[in-house]
N, C-alpha and C positions, 0 to 999 in steps of 0.2 A: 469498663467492665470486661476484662479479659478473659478469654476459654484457655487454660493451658496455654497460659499466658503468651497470648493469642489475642490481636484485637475481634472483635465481634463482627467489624466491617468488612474483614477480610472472610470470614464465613459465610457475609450477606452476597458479596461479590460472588466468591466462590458458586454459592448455589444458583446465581443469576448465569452464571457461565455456563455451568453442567444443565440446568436449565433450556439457554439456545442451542447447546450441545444435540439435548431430547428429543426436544420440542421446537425442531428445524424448520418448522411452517408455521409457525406461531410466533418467530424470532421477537418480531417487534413489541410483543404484548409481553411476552418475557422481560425482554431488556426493559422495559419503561416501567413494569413491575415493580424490577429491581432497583432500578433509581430511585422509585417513590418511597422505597422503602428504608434502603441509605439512608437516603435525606429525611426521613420520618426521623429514624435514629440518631442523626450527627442532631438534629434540630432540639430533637425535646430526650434524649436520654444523654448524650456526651456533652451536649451544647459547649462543644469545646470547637467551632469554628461560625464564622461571621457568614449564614450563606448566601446571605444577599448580595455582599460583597465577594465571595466565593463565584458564584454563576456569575458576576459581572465581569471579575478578571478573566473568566473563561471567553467571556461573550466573543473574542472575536476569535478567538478557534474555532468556534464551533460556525460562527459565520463562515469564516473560509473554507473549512470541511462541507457543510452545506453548497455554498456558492461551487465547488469543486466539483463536487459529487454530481448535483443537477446538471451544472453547465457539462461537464463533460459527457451526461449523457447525452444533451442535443449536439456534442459534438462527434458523438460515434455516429447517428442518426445522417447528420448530415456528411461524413466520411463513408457511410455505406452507399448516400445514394450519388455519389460523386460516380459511383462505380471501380473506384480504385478497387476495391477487395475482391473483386468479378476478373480485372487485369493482371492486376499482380502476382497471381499465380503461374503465371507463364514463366518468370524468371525464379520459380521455386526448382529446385532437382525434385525429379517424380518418384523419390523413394524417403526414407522415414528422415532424409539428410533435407528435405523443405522444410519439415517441421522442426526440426534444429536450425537453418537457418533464421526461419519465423522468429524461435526465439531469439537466439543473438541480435536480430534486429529489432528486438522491442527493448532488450537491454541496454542496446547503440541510444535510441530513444530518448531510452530515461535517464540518460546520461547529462541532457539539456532541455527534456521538456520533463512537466512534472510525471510522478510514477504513477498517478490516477490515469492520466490521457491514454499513457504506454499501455499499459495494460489492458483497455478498452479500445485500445487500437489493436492491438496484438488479438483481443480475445473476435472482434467486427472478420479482421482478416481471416481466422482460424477457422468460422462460419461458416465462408464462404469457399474455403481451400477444402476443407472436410464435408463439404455437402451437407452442414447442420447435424450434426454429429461428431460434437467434440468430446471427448473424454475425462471427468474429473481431475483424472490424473495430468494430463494435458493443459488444465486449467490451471491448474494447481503451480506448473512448471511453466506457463505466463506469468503469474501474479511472481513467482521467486525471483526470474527474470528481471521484471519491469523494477521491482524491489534493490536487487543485486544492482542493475545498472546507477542507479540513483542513489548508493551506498558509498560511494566514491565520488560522487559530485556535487558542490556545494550548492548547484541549480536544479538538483535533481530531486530533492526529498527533504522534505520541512526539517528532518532533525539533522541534516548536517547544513541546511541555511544556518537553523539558531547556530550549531559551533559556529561558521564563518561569522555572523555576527558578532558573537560571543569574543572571536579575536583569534581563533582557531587557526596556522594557515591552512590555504586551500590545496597546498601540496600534501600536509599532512592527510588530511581525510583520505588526497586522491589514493594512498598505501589501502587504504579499502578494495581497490580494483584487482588486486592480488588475489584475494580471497574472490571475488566476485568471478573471477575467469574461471576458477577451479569451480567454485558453484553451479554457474551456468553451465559447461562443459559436462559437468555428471550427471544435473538432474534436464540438461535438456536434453542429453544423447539418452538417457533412458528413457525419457517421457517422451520421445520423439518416436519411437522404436515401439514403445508399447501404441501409442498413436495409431501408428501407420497400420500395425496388424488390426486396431479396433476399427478406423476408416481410413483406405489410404488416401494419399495426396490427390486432386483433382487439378491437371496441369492447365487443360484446354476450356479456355475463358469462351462465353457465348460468343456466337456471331456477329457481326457487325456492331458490336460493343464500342459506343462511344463517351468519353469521358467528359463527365458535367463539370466543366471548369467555375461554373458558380459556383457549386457547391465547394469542392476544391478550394476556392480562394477562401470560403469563409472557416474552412479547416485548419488554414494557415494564418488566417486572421485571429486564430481563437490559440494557437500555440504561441505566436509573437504576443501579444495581448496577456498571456500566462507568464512566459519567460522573463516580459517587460517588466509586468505588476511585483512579482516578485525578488527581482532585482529592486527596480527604485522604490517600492513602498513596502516587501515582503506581507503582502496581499494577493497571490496570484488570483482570488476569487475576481478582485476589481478588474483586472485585465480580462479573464473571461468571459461576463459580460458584460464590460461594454464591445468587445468584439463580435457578441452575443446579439446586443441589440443594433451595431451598426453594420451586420452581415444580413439583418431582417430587410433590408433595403435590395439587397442582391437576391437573395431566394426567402422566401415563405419560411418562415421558423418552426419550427417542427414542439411545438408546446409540450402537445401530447406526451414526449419522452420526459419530461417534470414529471407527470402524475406517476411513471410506471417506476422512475428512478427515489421517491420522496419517501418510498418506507424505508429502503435500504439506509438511505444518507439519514432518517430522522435513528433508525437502529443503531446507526456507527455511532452519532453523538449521544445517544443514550450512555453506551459502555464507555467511552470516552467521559462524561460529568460524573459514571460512578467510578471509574478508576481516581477523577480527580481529587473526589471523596475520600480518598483510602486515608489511612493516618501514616503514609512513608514520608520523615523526615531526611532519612538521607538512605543512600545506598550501603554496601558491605563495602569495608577498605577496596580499593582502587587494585587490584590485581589482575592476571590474563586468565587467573580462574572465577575471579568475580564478572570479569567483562563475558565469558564464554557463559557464565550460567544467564547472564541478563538477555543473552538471544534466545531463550527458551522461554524469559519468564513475558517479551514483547509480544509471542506469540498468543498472550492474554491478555495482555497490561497493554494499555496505549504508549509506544514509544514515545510521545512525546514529552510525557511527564518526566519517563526514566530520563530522559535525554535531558531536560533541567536542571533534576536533583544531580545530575553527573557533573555536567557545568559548574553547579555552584558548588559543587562539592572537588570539584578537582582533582586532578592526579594520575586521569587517565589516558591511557595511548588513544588517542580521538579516533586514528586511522583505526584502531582491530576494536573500539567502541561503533563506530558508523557501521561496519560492517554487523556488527552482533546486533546492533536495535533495529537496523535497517531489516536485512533479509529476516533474521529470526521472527517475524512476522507474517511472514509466508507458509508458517508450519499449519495455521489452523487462517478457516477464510476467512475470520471476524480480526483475526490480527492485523490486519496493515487495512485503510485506506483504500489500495489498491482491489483487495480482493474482496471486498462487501460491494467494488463497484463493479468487479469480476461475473460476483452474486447476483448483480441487478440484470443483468445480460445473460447469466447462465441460472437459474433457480435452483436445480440441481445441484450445485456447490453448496450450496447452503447445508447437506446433509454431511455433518463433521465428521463423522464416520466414515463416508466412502471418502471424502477428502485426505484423512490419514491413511487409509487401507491406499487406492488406489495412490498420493502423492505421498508414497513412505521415501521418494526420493530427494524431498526438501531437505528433512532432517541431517538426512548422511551429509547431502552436499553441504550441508550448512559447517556440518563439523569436521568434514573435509576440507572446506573452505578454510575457518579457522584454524585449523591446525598447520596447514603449509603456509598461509600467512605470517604465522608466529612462529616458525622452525626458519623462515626467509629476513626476519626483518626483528623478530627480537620483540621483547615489551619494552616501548620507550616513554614511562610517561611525562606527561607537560610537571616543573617542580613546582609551580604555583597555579592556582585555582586560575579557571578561566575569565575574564572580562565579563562583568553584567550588565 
């Protein structure tokens, strides 16, 4: 039953979007809403899919989005009390040029650990350099970061694992980094700049600050444990915790950060089961104008799917693809992973408004990024469909 021939699930979506848009402290009651009500519609008026067997084939993305989300909150929790983020500012430059390096190092990050941790590392550090007064836009120019780095690397972000799986090589995706240097480089010298004037840099770390190497090691137990899982079983959720629970043996596990992280992670997988909902069979032909509109449309859509239907559908330049589904997600907080777990650390973000208003520097860089990518390197794409 089409509107201007127009599926009607894309109208339901739609208004579930403009919705958490609104209604920014309501997010979770919105988005579950809007599931119930997809699924009311695919169920008894299309009944044109299986959704029993639909939520099943999801089931373990949404496990590992879950497992992700959570565990990485007890792992900022126990990376703050390490005391690293109290230290580490000493080797920051005391002007808007710390909080640019901040980010380039959270984009180094996510080059090999996933772009949820980076991000929440990046945003734990930011806390504590800016005296708890971080700025949306600042936020904003973490999460494009953590995204950007992980856009070029096949360990760095679920949807260029699936290409390498898929048969992708890993040099191709790495042509992502092209566009990621120019990304990072615009939107974090701006967002670094606008930063510094809202709170500057705090260089001088307390006194006699000593670093809880407990804690510490089970930060690094829980990154190796992520990298590992991911590699050999592309589960990074199982690497995290069992690093999770055999770090409980070294320091007290910090529980409590589950309860404050579970609305955000159960909201992601909400939009996540109604994106999966949608009736998209395939993508628009394979082009560098089709691929440059799909980093606009991830910043609503869950990359992961776009990233499937590309796979089985073929044809495109992987490397100037990773980069469009990757960062283009960074433009609004509910798009990527990274920045709903951004949201769970910062609540503020969550109002999509001042995320656009203050981080109108995503955008540019994003099409900054793509455009000297593609003016360097050309559209090349693969002449047959990728591996499934």
């Amino acid at each position: 039953m089409p509107l201007l021939n127009i599926p009607i699930e894309f109208f339901l979506f739609a208004i579930t979007l403009l919705g958490v848009a609104i209604f920014h402290k309501r997010n979770l009651e919105v988005a579950v809403a809007g599931l119930v009500v997809i699924t009311l519609y695919k169920g008894l008026i299309t009944q044109d899919v299986d959704l029993i067997a639909h939520f099943l084939h999801e089931e373990r993305l949404v496990l590992n989005l879950l497992g992700l989300l959570l565990g990485f909150a007890i792992l900022a929790r126990h990376f703050e009390l390490s005391k690293v983020p109290d230290w580490l500012p000493r080797f920051l430059p005391d002007d808007w040029k710390g909080g640019f390096v901040l980010l380039v190092m959270v984009a180094i990050l996510s080059t090999f650990l996933d772009n949820i941790a980076a991000a929440i590392i990046g945003g734990v550090v930011a806390d504590h350099v800016y005296k708890h007064r971080v700025s949306v836009g600042y936020l904003a120019a973490i999460v494009a970061a953590s995204n950007a780095g992980g856009a070029g690397s096949v360990i760095g972000d679920t949807t260029t694992t699936m290409m390498w799986i898929a048969g992708v090589p890993a040099l191709h995706v790495a042509d992502a980094f092209i566009a990621a240097i120019v990304a990072v480089a615009f939107s974090g010298v701006v967002a670094a700049r606008a930063q510094q004037r809202y709170q500057p840099v705090t260089k001088n770390p307390p006194a006699h600050l000593h670093l809880d190497v407990g804690h510490l090691l089970i930060v690094g137990l829980i990154i190796v444990g992520a990298i590992a899982a991911n590699i050999g079983l592309d589960f990074p959720a199982a690497g995290v915790w069992a690093a999770i629970v055999l770090g409980g043996f070294i320091r007290k596990t910090p529980w409590y950060e589950v309860t404050k992280a579970i609305k955000g992670a159960l909201f992601l997988v909400s939009l996540v089961l109604s994106a999966s909902l949608m009736p998209v069979k395939e993508l628009p032909a394979p082009s560098p104008e089709s691929a440059f509109g799909l980093g606009f449309v991830s910043a609503v859509f869950d990359n992961i799917p776009l990233t499937a239907l590309a796979l089985y559908q073929g044809g495109y330049d992987w490397g100037i693809l990773a980069f469009a589904v990757g960062f283009g997600g960074s433009m609004i907080w509910f798009g990527s992973s990274a920045g709903v777990a951004m949201s769970n650390l910062y609540p503020q973000a969550k109002n999509t408004l001042i995320w656009l208003r203050e981080g109108w520097h995503v955008p540019v860089a994003y099409v900054l990024g793509f455009l000297i990518m593609y003016l360097l390197l050309g559209w090349h794409p693969d002449v047959l469909p990728a591996k499934q």
